[in-house]
PyMOL commands that place a pseudoatom at each C-alpha (Angstrom):
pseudoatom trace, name=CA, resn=UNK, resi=1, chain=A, elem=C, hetatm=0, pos=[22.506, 24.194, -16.876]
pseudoatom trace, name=CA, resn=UNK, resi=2, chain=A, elem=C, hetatm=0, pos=[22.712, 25.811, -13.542]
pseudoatom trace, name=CA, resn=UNK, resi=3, chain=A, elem=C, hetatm=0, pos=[23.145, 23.927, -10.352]
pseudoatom trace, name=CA, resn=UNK, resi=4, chain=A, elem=C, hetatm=0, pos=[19.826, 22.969, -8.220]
pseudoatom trace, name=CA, resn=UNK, resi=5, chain=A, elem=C, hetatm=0, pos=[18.798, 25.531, -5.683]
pseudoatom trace, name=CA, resn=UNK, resi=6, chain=A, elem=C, hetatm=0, pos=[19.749, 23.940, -2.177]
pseudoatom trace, name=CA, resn=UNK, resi=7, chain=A, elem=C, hetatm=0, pos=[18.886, 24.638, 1.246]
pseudoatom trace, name=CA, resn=UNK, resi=8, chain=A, elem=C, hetatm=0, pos=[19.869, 24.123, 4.390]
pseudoatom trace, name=CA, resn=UNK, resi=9, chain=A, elem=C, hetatm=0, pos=[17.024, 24.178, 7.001]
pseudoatom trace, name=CA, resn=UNK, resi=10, chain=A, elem=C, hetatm=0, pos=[17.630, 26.035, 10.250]
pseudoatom trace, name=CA, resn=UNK, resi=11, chain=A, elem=C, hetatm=0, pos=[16.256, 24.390, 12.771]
pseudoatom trace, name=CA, resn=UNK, resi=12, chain=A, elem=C, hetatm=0, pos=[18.488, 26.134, 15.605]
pseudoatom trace, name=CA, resn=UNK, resi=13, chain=A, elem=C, hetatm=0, pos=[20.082, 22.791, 16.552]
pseudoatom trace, name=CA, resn=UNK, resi=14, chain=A, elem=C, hetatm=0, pos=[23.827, 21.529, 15.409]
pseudoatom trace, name=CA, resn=UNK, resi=15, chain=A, elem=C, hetatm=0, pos=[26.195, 23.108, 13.762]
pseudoatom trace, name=CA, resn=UNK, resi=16, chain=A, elem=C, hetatm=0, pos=[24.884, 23.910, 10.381]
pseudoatom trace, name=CA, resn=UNK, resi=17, chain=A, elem=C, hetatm=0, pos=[28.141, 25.081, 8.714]
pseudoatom trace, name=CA, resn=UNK, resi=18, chain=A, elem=C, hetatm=0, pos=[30.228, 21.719, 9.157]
pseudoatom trace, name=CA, resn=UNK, resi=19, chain=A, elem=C, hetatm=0, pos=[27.387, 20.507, 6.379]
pseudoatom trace, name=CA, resn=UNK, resi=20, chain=A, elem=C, hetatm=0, pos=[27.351, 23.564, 4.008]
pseudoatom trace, name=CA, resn=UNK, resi=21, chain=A, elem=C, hetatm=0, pos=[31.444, 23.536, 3.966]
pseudoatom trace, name=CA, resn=UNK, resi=22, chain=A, elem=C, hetatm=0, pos=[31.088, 19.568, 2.864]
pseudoatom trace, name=CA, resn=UNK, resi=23, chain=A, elem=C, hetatm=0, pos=[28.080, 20.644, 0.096]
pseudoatom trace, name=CA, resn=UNK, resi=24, chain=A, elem=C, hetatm=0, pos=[30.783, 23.657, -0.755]
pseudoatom trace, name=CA, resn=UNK, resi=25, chain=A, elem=C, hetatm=0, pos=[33.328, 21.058, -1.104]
pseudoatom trace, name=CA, resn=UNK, resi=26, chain=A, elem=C, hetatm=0, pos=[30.990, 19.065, -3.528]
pseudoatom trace, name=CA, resn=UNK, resi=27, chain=A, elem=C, hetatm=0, pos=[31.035, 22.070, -5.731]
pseudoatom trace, name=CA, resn=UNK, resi=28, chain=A, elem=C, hetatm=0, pos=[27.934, 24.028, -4.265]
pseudoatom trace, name=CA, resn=UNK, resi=29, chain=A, elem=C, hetatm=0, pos=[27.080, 27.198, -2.526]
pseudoatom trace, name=CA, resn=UNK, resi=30, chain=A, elem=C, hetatm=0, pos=[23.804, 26.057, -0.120]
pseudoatom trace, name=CA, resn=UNK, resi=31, chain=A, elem=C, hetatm=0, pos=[21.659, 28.728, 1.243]
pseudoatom trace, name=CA, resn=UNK, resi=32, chain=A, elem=C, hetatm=0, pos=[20.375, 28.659, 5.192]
pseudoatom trace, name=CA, resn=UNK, resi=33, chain=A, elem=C, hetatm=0, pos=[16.314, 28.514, 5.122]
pseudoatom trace, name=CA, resn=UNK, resi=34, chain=A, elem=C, hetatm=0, pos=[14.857, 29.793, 8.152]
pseudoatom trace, name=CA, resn=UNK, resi=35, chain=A, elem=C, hetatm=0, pos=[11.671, 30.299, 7.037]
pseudoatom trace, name=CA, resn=UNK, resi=36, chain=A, elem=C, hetatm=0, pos=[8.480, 28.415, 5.500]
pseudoatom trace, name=CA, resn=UNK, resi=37, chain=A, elem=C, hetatm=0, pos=[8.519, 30.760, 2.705]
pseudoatom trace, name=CA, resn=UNK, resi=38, chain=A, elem=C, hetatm=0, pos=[11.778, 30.027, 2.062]
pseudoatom trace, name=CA, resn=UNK, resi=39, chain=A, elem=C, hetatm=0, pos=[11.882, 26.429, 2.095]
pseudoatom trace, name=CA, resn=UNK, resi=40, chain=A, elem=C, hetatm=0, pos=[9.074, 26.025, -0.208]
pseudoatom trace, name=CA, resn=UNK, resi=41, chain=A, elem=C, hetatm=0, pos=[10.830, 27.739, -2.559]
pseudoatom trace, name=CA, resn=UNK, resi=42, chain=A, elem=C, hetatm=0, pos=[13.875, 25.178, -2.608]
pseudoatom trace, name=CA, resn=UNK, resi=43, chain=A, elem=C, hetatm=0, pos=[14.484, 22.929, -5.059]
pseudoatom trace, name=CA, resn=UNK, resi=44, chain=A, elem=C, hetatm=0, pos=[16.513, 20.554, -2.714]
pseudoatom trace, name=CA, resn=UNK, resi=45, chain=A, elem=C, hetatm=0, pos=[16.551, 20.545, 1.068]
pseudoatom trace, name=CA, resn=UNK, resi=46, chain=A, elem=C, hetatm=0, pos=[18.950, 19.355, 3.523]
pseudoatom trace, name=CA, resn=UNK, resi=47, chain=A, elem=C, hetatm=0, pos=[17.391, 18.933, 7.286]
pseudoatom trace, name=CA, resn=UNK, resi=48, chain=A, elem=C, hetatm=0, pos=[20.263, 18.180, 9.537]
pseudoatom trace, name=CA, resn=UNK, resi=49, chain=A, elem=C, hetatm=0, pos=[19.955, 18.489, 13.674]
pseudoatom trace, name=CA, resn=UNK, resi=50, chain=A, elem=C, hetatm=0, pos=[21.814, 17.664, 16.267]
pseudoatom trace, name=CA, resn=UNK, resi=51, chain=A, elem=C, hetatm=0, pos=[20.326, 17.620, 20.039]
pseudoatom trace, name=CA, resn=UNK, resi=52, chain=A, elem=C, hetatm=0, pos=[17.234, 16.476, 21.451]
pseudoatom trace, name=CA, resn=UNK, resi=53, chain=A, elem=C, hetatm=0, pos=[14.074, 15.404, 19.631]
pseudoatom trace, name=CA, resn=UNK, resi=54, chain=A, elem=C, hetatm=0, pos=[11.675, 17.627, 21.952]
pseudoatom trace, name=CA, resn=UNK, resi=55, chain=A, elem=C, hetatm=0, pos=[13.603, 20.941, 20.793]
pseudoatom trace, name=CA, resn=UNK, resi=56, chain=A, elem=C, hetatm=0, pos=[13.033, 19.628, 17.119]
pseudoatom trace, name=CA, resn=UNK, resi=57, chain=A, elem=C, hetatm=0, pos=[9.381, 19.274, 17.626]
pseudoatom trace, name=CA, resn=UNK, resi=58, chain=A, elem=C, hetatm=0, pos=[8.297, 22.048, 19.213]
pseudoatom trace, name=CA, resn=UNK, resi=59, chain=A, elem=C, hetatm=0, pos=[10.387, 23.903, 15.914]
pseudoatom trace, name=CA, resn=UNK, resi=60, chain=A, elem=C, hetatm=0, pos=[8.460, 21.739, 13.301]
pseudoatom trace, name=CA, resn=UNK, resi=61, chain=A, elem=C, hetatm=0, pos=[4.690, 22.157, 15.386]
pseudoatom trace, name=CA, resn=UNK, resi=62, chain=A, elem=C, hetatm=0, pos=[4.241, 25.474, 13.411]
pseudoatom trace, name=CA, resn=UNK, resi=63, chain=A, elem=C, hetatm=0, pos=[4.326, 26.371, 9.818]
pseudoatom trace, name=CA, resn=UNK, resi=64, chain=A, elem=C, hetatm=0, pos=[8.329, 25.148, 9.359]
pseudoatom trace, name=CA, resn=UNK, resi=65, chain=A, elem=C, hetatm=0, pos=[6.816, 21.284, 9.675]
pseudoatom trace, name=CA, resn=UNK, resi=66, chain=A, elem=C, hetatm=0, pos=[4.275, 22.164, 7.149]
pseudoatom trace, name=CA, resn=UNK, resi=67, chain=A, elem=C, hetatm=0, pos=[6.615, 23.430, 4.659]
pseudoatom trace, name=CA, resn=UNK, resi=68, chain=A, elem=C, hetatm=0, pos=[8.630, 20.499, 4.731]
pseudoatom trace, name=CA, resn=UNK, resi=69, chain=A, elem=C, hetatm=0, pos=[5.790, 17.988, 4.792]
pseudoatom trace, name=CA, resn=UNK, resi=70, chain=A, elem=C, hetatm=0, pos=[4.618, 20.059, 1.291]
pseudoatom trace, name=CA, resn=UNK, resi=71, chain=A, elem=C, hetatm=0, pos=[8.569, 19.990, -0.180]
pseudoatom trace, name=CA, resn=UNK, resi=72, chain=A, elem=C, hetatm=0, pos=[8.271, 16.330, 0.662]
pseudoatom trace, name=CA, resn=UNK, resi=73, chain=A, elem=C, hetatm=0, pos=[4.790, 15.787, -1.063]
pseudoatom trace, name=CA, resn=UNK, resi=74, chain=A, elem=C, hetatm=0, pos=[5.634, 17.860, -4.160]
pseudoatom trace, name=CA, resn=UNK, resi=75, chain=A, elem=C, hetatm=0, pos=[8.637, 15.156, -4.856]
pseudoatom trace, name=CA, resn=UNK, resi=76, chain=A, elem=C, hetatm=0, pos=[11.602, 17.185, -5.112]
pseudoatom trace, name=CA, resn=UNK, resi=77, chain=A, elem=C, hetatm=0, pos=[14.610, 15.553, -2.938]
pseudoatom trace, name=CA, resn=UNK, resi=78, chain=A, elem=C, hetatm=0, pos=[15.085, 15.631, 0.595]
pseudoatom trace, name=CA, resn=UNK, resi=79, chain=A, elem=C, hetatm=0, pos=[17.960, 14.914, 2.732]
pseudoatom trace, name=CA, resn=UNK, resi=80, chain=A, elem=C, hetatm=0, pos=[17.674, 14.556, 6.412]
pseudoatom trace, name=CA, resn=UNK, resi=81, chain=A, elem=C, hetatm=0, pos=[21.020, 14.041, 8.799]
pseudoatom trace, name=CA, resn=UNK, resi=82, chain=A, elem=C, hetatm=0, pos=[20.565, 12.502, 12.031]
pseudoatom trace, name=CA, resn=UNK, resi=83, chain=A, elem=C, hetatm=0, pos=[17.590, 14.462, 14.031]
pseudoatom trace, name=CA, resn=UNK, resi=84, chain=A, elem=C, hetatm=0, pos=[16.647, 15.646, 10.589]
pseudoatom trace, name=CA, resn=UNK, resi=85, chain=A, elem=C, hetatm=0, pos=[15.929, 11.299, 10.040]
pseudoatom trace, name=CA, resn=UNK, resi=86, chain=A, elem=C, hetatm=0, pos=[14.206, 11.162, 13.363]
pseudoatom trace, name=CA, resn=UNK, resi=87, chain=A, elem=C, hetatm=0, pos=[11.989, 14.131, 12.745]
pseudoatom trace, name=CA, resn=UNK, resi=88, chain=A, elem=C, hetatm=0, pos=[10.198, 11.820, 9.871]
pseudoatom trace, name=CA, resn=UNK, resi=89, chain=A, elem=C, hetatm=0, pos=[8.821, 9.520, 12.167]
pseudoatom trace, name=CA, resn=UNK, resi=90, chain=A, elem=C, hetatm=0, pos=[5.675, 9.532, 14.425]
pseudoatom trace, name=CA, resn=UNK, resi=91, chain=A, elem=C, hetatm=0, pos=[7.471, 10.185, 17.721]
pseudoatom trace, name=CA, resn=UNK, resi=92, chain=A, elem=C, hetatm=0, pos=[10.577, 9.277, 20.219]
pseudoatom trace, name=CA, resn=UNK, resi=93, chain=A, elem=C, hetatm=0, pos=[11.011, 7.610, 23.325]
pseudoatom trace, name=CA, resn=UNK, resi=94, chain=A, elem=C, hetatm=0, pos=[12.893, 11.239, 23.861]
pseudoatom trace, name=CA, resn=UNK, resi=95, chain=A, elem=C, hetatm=0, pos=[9.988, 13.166, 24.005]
pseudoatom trace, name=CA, resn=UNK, resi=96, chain=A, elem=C, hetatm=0, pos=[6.872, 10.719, 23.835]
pseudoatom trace, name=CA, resn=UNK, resi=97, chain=A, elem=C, hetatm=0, pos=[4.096, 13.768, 24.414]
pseudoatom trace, name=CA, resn=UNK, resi=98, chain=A, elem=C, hetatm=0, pos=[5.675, 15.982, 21.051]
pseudoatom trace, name=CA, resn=UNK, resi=99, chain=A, elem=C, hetatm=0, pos=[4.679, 14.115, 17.618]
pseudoatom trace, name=CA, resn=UNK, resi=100, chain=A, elem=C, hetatm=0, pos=[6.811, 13.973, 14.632]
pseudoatom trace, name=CA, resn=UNK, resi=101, chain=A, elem=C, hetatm=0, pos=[6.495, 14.593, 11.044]
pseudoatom trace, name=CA, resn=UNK, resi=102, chain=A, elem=C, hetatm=0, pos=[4.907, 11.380, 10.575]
pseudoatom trace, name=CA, resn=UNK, resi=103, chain=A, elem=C, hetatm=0, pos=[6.053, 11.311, 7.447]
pseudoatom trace, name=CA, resn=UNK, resi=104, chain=A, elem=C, hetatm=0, pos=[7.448, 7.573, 8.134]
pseudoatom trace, name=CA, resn=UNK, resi=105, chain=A, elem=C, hetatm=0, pos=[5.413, 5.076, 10.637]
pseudoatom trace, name=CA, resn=UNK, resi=106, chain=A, elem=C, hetatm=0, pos=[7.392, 4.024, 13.453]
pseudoatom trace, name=CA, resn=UNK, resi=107, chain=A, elem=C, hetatm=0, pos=[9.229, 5.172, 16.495]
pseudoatom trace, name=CA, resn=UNK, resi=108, chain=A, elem=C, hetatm=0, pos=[12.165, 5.981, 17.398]
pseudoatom trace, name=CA, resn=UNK, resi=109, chain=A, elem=C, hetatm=0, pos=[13.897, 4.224, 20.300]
pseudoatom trace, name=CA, resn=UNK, resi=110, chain=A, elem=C, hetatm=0, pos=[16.761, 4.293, 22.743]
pseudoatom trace, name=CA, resn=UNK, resi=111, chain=A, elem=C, hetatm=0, pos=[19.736, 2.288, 22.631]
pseudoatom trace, name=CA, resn=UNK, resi=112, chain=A, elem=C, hetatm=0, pos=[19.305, 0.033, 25.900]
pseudoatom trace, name=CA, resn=UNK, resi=113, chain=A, elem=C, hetatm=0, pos=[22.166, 0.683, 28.361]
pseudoatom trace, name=CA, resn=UNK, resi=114, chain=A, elem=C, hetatm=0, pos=[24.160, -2.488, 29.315]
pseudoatom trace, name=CA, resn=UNK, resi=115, chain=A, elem=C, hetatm=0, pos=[24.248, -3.462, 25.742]
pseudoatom trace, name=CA, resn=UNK, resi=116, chain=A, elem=C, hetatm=0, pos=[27.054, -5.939, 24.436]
pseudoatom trace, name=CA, resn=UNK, resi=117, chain=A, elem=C, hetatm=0, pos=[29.472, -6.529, 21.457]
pseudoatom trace, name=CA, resn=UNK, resi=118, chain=A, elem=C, hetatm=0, pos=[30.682, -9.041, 19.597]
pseudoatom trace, name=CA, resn=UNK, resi=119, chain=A, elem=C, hetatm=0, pos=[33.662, -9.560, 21.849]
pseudoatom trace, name=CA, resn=UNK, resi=120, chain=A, elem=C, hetatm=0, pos=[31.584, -9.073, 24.952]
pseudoatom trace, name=CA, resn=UNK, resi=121, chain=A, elem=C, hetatm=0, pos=[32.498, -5.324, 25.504]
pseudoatom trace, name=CA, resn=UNK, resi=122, chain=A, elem=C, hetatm=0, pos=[30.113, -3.024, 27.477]
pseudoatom trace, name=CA, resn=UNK, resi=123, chain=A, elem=C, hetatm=0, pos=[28.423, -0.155, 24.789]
pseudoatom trace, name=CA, resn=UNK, resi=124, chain=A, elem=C, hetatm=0, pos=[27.977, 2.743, 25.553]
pseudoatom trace, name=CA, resn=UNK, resi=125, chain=A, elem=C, hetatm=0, pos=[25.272, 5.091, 25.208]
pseudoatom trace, name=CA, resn=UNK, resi=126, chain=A, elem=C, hetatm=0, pos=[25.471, 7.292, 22.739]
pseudoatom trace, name=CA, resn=UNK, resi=127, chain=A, elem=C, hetatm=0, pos=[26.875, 5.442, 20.232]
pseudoatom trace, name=CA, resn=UNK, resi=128, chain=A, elem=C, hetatm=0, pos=[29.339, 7.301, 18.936]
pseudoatom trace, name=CA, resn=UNK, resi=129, chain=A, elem=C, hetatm=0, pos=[32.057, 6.651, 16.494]
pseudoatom trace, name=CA, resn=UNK, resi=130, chain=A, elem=C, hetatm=0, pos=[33.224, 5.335, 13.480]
pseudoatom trace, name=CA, resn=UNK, resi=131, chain=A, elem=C, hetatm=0, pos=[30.410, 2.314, 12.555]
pseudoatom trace, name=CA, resn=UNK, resi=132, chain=A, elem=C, hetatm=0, pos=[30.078, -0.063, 8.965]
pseudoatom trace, name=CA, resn=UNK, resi=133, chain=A, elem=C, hetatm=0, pos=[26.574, -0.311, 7.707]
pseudoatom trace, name=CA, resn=UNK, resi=134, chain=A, elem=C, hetatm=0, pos=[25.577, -2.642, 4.852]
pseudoatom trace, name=CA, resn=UNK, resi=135, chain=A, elem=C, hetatm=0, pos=[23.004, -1.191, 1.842]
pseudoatom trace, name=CA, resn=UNK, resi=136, chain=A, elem=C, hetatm=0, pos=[22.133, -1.656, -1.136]
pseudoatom trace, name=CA, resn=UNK, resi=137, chain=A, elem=C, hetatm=0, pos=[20.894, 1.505, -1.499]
pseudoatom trace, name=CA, resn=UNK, resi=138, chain=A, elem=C, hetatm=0, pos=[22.735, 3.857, -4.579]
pseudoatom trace, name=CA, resn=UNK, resi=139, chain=A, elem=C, hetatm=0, pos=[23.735, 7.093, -2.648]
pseudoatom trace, name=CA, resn=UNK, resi=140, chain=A, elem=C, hetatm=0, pos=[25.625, 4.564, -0.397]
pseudoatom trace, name=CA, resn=UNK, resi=141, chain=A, elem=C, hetatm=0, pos=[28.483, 2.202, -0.460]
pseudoatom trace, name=CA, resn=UNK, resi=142, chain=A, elem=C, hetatm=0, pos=[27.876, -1.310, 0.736]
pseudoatom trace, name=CA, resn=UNK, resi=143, chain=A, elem=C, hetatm=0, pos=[30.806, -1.860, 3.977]
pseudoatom trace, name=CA, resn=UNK, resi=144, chain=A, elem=C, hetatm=0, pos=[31.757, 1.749, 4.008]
pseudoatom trace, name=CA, resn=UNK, resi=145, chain=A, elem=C, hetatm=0, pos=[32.372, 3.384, 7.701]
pseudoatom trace, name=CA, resn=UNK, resi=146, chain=A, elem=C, hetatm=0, pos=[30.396, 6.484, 9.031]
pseudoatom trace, name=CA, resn=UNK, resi=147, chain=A, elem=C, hetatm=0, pos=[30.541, 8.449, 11.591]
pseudoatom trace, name=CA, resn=UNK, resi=148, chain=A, elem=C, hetatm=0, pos=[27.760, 8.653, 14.421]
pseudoatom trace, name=CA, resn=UNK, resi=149, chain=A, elem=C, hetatm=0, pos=[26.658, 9.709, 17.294]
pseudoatom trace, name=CA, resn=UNK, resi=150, chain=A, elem=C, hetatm=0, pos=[23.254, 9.368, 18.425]
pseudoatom trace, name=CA, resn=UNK, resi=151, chain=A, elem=C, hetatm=0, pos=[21.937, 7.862, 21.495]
pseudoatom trace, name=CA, resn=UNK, resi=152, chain=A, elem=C, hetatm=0, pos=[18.221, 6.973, 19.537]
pseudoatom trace, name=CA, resn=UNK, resi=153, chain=A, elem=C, hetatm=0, pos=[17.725, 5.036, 16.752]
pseudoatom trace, name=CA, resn=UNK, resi=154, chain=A, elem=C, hetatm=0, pos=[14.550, 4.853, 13.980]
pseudoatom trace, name=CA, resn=UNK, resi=155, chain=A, elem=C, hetatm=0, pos=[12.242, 1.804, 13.849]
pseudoatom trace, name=CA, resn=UNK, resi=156, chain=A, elem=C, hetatm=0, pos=[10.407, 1.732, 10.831]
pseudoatom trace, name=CA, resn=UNK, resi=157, chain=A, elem=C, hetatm=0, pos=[7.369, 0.149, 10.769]
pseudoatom trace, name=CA, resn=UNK, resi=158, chain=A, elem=C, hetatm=0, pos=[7.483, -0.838, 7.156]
pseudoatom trace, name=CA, resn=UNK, resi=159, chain=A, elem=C, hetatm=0, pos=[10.616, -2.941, 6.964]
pseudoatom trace, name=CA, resn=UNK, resi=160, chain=A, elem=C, hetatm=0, pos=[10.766, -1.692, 3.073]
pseudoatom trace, name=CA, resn=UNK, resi=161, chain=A, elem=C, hetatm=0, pos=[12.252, 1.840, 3.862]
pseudoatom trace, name=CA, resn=UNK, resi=162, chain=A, elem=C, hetatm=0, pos=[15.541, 0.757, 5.616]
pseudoatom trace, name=CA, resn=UNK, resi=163, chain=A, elem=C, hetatm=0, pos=[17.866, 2.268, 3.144]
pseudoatom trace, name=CA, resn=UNK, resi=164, chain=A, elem=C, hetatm=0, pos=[20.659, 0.385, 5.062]
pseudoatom trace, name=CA, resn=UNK, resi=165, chain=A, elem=C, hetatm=0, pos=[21.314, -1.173, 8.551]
pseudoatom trace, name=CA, resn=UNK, resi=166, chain=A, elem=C, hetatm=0, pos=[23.844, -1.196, 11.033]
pseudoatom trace, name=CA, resn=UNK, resi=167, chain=A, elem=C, hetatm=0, pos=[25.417, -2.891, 14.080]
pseudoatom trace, name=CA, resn=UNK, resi=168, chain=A, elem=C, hetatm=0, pos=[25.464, -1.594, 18.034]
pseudoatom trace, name=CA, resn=UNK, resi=169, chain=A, elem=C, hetatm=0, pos=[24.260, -4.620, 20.282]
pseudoatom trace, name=CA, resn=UNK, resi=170, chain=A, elem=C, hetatm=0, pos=[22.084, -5.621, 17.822]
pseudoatom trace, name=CA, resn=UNK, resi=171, chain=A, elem=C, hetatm=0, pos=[21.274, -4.497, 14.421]
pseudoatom trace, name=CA, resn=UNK, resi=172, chain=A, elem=C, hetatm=0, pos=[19.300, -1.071, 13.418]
pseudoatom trace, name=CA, resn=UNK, resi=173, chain=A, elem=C, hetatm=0, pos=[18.808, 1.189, 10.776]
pseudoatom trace, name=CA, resn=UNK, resi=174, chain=A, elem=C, hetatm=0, pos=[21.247, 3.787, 9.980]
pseudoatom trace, name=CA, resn=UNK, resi=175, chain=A, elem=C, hetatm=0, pos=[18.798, 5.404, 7.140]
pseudoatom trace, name=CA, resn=UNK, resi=176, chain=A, elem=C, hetatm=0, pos=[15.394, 5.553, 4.930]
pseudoatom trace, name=CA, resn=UNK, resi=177, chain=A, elem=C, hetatm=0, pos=[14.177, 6.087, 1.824]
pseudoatom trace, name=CA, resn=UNK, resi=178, chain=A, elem=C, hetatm=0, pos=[10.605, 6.013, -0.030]
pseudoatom trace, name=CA, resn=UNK, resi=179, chain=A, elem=C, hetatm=0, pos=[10.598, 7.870, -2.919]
pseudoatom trace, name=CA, resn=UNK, resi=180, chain=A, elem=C, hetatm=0, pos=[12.308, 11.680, -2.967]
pseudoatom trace, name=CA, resn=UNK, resi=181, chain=A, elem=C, hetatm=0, pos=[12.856, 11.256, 0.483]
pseudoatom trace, name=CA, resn=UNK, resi=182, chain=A, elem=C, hetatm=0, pos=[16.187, 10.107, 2.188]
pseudoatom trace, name=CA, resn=UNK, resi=183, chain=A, elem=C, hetatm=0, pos=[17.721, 10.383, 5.484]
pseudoatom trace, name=CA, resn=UNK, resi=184, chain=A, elem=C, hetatm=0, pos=[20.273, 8.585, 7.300]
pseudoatom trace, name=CA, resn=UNK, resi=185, chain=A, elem=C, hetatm=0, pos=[21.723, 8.351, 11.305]
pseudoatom trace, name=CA, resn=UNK, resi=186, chain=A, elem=C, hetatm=0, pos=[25.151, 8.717, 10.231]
pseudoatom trace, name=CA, resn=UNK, resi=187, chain=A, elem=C, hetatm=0, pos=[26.937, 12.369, 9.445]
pseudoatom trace, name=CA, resn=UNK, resi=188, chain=A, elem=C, hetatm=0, pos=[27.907, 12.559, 5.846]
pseudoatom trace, name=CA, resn=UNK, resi=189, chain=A, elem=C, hetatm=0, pos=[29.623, 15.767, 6.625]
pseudoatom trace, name=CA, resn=UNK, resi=190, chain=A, elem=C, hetatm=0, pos=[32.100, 13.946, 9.432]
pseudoatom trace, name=CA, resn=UNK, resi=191, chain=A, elem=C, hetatm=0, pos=[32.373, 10.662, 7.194]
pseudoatom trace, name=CA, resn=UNK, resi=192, chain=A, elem=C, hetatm=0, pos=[35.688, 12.086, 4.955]
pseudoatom trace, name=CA, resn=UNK, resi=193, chain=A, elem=C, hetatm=0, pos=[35.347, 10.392, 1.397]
pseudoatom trace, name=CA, resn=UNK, resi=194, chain=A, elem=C, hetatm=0, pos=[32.345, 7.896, 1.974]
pseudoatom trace, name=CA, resn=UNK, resi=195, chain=A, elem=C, hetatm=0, pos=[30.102, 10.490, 3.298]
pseudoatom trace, name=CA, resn=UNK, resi=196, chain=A, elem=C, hetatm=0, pos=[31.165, 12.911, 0.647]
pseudoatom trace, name=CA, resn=UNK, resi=197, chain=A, elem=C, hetatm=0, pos=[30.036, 10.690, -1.769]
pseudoatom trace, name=CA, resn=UNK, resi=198, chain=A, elem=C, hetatm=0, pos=[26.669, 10.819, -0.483]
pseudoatom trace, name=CA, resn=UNK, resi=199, chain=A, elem=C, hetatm=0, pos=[26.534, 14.431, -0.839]
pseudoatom trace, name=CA, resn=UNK, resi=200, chain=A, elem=C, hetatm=0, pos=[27.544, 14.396, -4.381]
pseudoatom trace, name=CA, resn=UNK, resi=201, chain=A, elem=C, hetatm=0, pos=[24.943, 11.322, -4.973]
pseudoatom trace, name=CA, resn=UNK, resi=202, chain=A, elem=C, hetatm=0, pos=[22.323, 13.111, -3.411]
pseudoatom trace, name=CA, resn=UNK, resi=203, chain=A, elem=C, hetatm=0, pos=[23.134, 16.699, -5.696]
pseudoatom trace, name=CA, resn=UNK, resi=204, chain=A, elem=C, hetatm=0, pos=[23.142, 14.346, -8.880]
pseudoatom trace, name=CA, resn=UNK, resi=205, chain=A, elem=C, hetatm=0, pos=[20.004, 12.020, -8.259]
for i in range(1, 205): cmd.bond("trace and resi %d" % i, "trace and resi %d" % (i + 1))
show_as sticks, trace
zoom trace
């Protein structure tokens, strides 16, 4: 049986290669989708970003959005990295005038600066680094470290999607799921073994 078509949405923000040399690694060849055409006709997308969420709006206000919002509705998986997680909500604090996909209710929010750890340390903004989250979720490992950087974070409104949560000041969630859909904070492609895993999850679910 031949391997599931997947694609890598260009949005124009991040580097897209880092995430097709860690699919290539998991034993597939992903194709770059730059158009609506084209990403209707995927079996599996990836939407990764990196950058600000106005940039990623004002790509997904035209007929790219659409096309993912119909992948999305038609069931087949979807993976979103990062600004491709934030994209699913209603809006950001980054850009509160440009909507999102909407695809999830909630916001998402900015880490407040002057922030604290456990040992009293001063955070800083954007969190970036190596960070342990705690799931339950099957394309994840419960305690494993990723790797993030982000300086805004999603707040579901339904408390049910939070496919795990993690710790900076205070706890938030590192990713989402309902259904075919599944995105996290964290970059699989920069998380060595634990985030490779999720890329080989994600290719066999």
């Amino acid at each position: 049986m031949s391997a599931p078509s997947i694609g890598i949405v260009d949005l124009g923000l991040g580097n897209l290669h880092s995430v097709a040399q860690a699919f290539v690694r998991a034993g597939v060849a992903p194709a770059f989708l730059e158009t609506p055409e084209a990403v209707r006709a995927a079996d599996r997308l990836v939407v990764p970003g990196q950058g600000a969420f106005r940039e990623c709006a004002e790509v997904l206000a035209g007929g790219l959005g659409e096309a993912l919002v119909e992948h999305m509705r038609s069931g087949r998986p979807y993976l979103g990295i990062c600004l491709g997680m934030q994209a699913l909500f209603e809006g950001s604090d980054e850009a509160p005038a440009l909507p999102g996909l909407g695809w999830f209710e909630g916001k998402v929010r900015r880490f407040p600066d002057g922030a604290r750890g456990p040992n009293g340390e001063r955070l800083k903004v954007p969190h970036m680094g190596w960070n342990q989250i705690e799931t339950d979720h099957p394309l994840l490992d419960d305690g494993a470290w990723y790797y993030f950087v982000h300086s805004y974070y999603c707040v579901p409104d339904d408390p049910s999607v939070v496919a795990a949560r993690c710790e900076y000041g205070a706890p938030f969630c590192a990713a989402v799921c309902r259904d075919n859909v599944f995105a996290c904070q964290f970059h699989p492609e920069k998380s060595h073994h634990a985030g490779a895993r999720v890329l080989e999850r994600f290719l066999a679910a």
